[in-house]
C-alpha positions as CSV (number, residue, x, y, z in Angstrom):
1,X,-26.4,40.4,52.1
2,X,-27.2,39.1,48.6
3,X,-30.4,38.8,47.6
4,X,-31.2,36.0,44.8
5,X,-34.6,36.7,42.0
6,X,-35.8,35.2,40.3
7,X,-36.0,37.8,37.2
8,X,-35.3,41.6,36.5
9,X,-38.7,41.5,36.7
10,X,-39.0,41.1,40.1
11,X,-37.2,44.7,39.9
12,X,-39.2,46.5,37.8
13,X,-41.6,48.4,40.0
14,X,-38.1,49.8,42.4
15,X,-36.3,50.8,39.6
16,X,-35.9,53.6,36.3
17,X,-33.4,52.3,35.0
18,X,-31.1,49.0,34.9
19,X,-26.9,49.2,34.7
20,X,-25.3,45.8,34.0
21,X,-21.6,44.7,33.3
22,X,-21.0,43.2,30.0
23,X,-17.9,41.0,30.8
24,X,-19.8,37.4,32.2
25,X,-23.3,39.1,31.9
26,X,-24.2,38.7,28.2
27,X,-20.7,37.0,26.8
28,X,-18.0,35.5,28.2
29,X,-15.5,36.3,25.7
30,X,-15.8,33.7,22.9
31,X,-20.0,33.8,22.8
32,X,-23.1,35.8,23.6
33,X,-25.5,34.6,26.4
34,X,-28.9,34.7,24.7
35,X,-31.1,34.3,27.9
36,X,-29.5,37.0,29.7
37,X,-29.7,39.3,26.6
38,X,-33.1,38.6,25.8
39,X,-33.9,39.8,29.5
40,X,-32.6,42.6,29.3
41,X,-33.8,43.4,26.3
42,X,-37.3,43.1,27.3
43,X,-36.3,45.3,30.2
44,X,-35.6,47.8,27.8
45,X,-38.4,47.4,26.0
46,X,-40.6,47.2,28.7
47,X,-39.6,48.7,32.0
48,X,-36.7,51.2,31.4
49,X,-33.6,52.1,30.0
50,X,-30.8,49.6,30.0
51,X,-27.3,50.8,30.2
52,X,-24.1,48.5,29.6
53,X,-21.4,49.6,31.7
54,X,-18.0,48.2,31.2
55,X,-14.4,48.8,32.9
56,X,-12.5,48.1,29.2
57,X,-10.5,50.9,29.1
58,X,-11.6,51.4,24.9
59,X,-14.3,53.5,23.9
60,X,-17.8,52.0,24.1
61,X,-17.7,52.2,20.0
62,X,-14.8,49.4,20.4
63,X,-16.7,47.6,22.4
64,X,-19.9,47.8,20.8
65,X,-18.3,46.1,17.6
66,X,-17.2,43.2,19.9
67,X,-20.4,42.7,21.1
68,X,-21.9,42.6,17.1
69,X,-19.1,40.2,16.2
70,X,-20.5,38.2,19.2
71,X,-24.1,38.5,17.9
72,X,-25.2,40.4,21.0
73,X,-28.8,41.8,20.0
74,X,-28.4,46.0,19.8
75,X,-31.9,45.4,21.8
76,X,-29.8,44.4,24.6
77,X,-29.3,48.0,25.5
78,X,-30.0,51.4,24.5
79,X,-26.9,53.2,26.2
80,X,-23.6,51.7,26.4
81,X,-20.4,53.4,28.6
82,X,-16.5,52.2,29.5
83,X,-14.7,53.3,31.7
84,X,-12.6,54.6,28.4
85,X,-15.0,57.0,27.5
86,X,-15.1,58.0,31.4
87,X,-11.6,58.4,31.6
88,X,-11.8,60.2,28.2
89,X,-14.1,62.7,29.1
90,X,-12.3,63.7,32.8
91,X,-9.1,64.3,30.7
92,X,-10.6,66.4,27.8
93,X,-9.9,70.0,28.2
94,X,-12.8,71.9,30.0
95,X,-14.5,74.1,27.5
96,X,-14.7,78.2,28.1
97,X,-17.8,79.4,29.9
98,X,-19.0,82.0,27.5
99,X,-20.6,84.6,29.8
100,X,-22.1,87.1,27.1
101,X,-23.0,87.8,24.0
């Protein structure tokens, strides 16, 4: 069942932290959506950390520069993670376990 809010808000006293999509959240492709990043922003700033999560298959750094060329605030968040970096860091070779000195 979904629940409607009427503002993050409404969420800050059940939750550390806030994970929200980028894709339709805070752009849609050809623009920024300044309400939605202002909100989270002041979630940020206010409540908690705010994490963009994204299924792009690029590294967050690639996706970060889209979201400056789409003036997205760097408020908007303060950790940002694809599914890229993800995938990237399953596949990376496991490092030895060094067991002495």
């Amino acid at each position: 069942m979904t629940t409607l809010i009427p503002g993050l808000s409404t969420l800050a006293d059940r939750y550390d932290v806030i994970l929200s999509d980028v894709w339709g959240v805070i752009h849609n492709g050809r623009e920024s959506f300044p309400g939605p990043c202002a909100a989270l922003a002041r979630w940020g700033a206010e409540c908690g950390p705010m994490v963009l999560i994204s299924n792009a298959p690029r590294p967050a750094t690639a996706v970060v520069a889209q979201l400056d060329d789409l003036q997205v605030p760097r408020a908007t968040w303060q950790s940002f993670v694809t599914s890229g970096d993800a995938t990237r860091a399953l596949l990376a070779p496991a490092r030895p376990v060094r067991l002495g000195p």
